[in-house]
MARRO-703920 format. One record per residue (C-alpha): residue in three letters; x, y, z. Coordinates in Angstrom, 3 decimals. Each point is the difference from the previous one (the first is absolute). Layout:
rest = ALA xx = X yy = Y zz = Z;
...
# end
This chain:
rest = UNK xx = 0.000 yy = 0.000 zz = 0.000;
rest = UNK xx = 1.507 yy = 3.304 zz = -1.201;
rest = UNK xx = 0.021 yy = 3.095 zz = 2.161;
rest = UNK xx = -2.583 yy = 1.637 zz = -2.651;
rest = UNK xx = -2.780 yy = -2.798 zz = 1.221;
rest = UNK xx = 0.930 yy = -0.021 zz = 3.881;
rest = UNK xx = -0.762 yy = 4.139 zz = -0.401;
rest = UNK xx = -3.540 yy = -0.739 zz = -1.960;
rest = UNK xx = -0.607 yy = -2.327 zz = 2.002;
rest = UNK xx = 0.032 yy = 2.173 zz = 2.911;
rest = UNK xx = -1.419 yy = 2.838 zz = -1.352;
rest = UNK xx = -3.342 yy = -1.802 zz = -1.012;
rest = UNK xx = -0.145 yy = -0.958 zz = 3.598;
rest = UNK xx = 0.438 yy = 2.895 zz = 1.214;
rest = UNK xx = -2.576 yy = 1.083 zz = -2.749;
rest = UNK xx = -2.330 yy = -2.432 zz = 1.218;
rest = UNK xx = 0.240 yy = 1.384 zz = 3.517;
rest = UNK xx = -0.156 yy = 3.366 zz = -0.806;
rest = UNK xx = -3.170 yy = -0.884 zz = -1.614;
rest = UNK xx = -1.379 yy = -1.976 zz = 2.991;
rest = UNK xx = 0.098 yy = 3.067 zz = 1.930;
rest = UNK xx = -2.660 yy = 1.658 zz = -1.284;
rest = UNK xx = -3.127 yy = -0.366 zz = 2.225;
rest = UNK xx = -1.560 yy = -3.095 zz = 0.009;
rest = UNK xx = -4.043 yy = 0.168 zz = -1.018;
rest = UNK xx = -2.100 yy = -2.359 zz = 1.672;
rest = UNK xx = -3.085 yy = -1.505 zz = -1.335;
rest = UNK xx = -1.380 yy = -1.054 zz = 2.359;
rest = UNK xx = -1.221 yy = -3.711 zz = -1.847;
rest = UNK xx = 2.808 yy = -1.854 zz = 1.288;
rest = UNK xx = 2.836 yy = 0.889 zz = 2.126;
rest = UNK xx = 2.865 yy = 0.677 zz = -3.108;
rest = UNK xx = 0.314 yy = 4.180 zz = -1.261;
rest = UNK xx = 0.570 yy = 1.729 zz = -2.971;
rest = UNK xx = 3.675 yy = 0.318 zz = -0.540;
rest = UNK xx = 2.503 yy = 0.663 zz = -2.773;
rest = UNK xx = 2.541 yy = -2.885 zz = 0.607;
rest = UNK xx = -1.442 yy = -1.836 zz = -2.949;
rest = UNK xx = 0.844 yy = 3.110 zz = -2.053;
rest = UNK xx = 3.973 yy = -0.382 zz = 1.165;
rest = UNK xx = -0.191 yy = -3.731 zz = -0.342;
rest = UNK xx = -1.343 yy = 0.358 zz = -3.662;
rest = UNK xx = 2.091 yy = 2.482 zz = -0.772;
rest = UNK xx = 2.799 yy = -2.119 zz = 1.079;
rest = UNK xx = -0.919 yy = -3.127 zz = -1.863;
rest = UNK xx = -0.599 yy = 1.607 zz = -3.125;
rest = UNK xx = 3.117 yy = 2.784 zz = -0.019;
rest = UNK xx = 2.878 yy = -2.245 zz = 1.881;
rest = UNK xx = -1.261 yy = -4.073 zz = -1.480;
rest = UNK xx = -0.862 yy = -2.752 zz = 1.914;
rest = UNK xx = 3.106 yy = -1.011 zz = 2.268;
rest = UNK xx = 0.829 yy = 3.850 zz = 0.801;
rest = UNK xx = -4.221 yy = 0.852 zz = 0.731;
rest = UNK xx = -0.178 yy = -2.705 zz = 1.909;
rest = UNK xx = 3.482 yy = 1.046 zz = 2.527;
rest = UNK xx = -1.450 yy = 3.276 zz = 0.366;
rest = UNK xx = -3.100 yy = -1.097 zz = 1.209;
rest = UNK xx = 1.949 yy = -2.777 zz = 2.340;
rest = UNK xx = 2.330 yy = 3.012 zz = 0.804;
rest = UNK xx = -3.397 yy = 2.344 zz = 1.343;
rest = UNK xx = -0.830 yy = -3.326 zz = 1.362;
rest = UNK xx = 2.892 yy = -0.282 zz = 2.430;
rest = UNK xx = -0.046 yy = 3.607 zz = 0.558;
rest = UNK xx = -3.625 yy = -0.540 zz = 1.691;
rest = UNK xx = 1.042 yy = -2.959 zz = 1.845;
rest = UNK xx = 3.278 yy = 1.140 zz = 1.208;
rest = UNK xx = -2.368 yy = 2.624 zz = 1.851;
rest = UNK xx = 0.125 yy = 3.501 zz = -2.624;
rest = UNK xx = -3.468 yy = 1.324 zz = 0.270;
rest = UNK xx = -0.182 yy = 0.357 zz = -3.597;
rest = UNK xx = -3.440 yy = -2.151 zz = -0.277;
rest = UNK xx = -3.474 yy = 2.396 zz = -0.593;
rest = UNK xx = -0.645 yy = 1.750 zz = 3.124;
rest = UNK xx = 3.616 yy = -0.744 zz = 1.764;
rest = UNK xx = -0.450 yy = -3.272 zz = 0.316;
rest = UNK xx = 3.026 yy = -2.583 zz = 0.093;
rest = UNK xx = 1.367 yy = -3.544 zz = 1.495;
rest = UNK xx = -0.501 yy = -3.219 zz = -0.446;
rest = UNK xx = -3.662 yy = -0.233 zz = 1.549;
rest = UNK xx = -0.993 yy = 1.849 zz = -3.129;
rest = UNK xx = -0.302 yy = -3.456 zz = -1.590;
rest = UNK xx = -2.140 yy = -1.624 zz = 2.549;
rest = UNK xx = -2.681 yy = 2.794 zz = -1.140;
rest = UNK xx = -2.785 yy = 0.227 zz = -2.387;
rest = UNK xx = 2.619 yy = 2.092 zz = -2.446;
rest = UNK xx = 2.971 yy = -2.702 zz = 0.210;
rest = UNK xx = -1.064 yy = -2.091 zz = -2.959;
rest = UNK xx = -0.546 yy = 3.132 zz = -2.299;
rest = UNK xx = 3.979 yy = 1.243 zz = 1.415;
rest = UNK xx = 0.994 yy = -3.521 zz = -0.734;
rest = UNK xx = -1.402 yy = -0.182 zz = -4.091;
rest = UNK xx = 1.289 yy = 3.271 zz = -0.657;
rest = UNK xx = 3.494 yy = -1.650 zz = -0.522;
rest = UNK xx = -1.439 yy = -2.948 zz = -2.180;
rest = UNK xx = -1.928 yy = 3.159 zz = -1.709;
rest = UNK xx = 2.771 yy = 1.605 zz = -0.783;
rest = UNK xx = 2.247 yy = -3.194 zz = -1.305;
rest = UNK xx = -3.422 yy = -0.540 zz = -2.345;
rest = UNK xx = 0.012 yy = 3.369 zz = -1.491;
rest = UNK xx = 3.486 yy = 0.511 zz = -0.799;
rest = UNK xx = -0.064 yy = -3.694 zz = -1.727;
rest = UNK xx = -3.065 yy = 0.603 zz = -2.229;
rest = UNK xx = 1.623 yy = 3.445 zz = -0.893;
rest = UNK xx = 2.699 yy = -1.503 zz = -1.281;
rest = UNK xx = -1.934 yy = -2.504 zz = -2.003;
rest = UNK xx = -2.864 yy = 2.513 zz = -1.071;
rest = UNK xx = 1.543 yy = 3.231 zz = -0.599;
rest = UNK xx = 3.125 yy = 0.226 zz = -2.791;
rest = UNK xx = 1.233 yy = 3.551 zz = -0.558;
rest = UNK xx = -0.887 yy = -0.700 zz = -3.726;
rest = UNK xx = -3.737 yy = -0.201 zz = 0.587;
rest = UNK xx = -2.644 yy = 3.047 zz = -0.321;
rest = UNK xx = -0.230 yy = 2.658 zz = 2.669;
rest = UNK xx = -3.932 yy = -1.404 zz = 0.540;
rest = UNK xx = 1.491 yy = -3.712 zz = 0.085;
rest = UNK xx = 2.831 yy = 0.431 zz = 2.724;
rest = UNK xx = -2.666 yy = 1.982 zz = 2.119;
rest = UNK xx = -2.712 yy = -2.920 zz = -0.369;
rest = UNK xx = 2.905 yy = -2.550 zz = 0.927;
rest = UNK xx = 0.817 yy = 2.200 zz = 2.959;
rest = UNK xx = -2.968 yy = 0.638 zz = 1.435;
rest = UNK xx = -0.758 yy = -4.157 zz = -0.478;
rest = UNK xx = 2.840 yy = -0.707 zz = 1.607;
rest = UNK xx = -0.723 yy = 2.213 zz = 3.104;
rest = UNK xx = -3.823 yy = -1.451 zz = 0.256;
rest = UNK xx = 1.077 yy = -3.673 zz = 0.245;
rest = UNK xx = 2.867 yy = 0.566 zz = 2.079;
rest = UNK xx = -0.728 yy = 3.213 zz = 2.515;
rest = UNK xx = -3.701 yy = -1.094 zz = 0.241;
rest = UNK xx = -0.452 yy = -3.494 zz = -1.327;
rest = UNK xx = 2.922 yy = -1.420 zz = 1.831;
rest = UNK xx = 0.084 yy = 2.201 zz = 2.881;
rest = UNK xx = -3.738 yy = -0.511 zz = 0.592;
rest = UNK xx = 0.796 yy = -3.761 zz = -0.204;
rest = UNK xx = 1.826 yy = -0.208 zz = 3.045;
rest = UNK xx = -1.787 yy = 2.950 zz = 1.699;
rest = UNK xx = -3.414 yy = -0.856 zz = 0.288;
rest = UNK xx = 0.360 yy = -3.461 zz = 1.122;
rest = UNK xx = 2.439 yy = 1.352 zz = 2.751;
rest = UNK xx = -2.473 yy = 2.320 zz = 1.078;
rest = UNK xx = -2.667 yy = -2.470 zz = 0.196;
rest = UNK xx = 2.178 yy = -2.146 zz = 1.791;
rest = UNK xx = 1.422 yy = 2.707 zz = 2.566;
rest = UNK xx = -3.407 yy = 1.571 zz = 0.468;
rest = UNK xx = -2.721 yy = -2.550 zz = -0.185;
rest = UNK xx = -2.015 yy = 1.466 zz = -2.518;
rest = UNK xx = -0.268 yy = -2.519 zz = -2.463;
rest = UNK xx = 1.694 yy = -0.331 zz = -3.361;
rest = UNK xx = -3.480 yy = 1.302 zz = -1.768;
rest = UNK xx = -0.216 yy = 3.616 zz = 2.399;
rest = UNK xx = 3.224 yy = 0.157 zz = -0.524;
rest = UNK xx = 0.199 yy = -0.153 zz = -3.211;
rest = UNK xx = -2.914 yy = 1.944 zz = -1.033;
rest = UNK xx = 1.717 yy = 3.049 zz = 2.585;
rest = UNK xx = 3.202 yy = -0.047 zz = -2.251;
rest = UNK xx = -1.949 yy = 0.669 zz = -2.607;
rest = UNK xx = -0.525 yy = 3.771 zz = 1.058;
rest = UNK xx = 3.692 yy = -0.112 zz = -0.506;
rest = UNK xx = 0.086 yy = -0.389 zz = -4.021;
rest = UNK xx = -0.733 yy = 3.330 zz = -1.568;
rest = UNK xx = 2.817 yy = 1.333 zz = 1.876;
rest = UNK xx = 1.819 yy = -2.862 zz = -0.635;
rest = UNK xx = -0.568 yy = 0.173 zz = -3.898;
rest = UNK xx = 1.020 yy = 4.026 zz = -0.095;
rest = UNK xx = 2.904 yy = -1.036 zz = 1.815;
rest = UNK xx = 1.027 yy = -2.405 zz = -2.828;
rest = UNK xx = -0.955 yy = 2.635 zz = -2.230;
rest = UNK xx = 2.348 yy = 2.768 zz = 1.163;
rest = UNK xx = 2.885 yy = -2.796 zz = 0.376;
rest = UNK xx = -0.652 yy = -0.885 zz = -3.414;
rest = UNK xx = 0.435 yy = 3.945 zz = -1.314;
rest = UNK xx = 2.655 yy = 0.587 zz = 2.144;
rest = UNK xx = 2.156 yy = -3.035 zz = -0.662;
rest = UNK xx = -0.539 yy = 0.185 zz = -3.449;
rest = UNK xx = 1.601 yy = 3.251 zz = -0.318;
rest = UNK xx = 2.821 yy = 0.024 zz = 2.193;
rest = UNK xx = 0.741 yy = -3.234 zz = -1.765;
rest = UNK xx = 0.199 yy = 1.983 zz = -3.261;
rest = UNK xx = 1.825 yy = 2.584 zz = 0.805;
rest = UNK xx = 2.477 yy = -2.865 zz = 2.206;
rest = UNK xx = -0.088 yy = -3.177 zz = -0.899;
rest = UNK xx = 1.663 yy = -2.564 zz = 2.199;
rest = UNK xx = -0.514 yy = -3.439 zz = -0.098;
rest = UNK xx = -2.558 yy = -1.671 zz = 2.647;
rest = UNK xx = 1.842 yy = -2.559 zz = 2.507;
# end
């Protein structure tokens, strides 16, 4: 690993905390908030690959658990995973290992400005909601009792903001890639 990665690598985490600080927004339906981690753990995924997405989401990961309060709402430690937001924590680093690899099988710097956006944002759904949501929900029904149906249908509220999240990552990534490409480990 070159010097170049270990700095991306810790600059998306420290991207993905920065964005965790912004006030978390409860709903109310089941006991996860709004937050824009997904946002750094897309972005991650599809700007840095699979294998360098995925260490800066470990990387935040550790952060948390060493004790950093850089979780929504100040939040850190290891207890964090015993909670009803530990599985959605947990898939954001699968996420992010999903994103980056379907970028780099859907999205050639040859194709159409249109075509590298739709194979962005596809990447982002299936891995920073698809995948994420795949080991969330059935934490959260786990950790909180709910059932896997509740808590399922509560997630739900989740996807718009989800889906303009995968939206922005796929405008964003799309031109910085442009104007500097670097290839996705």
């Amino acid at each position: 690993m070159s010097t170049k990665d270990i700095v991306l690598i810790a600059l998306f985490a420290a991207l993905i905390a920065v964005l965790s600080l912004m006030p978390p927004i409860p709903l109310g339906v089941i006991p996860v908030p709004v937050t824009l981690q997904t946002l750094g753990v897309m972005l991650a995924g599809a700007m840095l690959g699979p294998w360098r997405g995925m260490l800066a989401c470990l990387l935040y990961m550790v952060l948390w658990m060493l004790g950093l309060p850089v979780l929504p709402g100040g939040r850190a430690g290891l207890g964090v995973l015993a909670g009803p937001t530990g599985g959605f924590l947990v898939g954001m680093v699968f996420g992010a290992l999903v994103i980056g690899w379907m970028v780099q099988r859907l999205a050639s710097p040859a194709m159409a400005y249109r075509g590298q956006l739709l194979a962005y944002c596809l990447a982002c759904l299936v891995g920073g909601v698809v995948v994420v949501y795949a080991v969330g929900i059935p934490w959260l029904a786990s950790v909180t009792g709910i059932g896997m149906q509740r808590a399922f249908v509560g997630s739900l509220a989740f996807i718009p903001g989800d889906v303009l999240k995968a939206v922005v990552t796929a405008l964003v990534a799309v031109q910085v890639r442009r104007a500097w490409p670097m290839p996705l480990r």
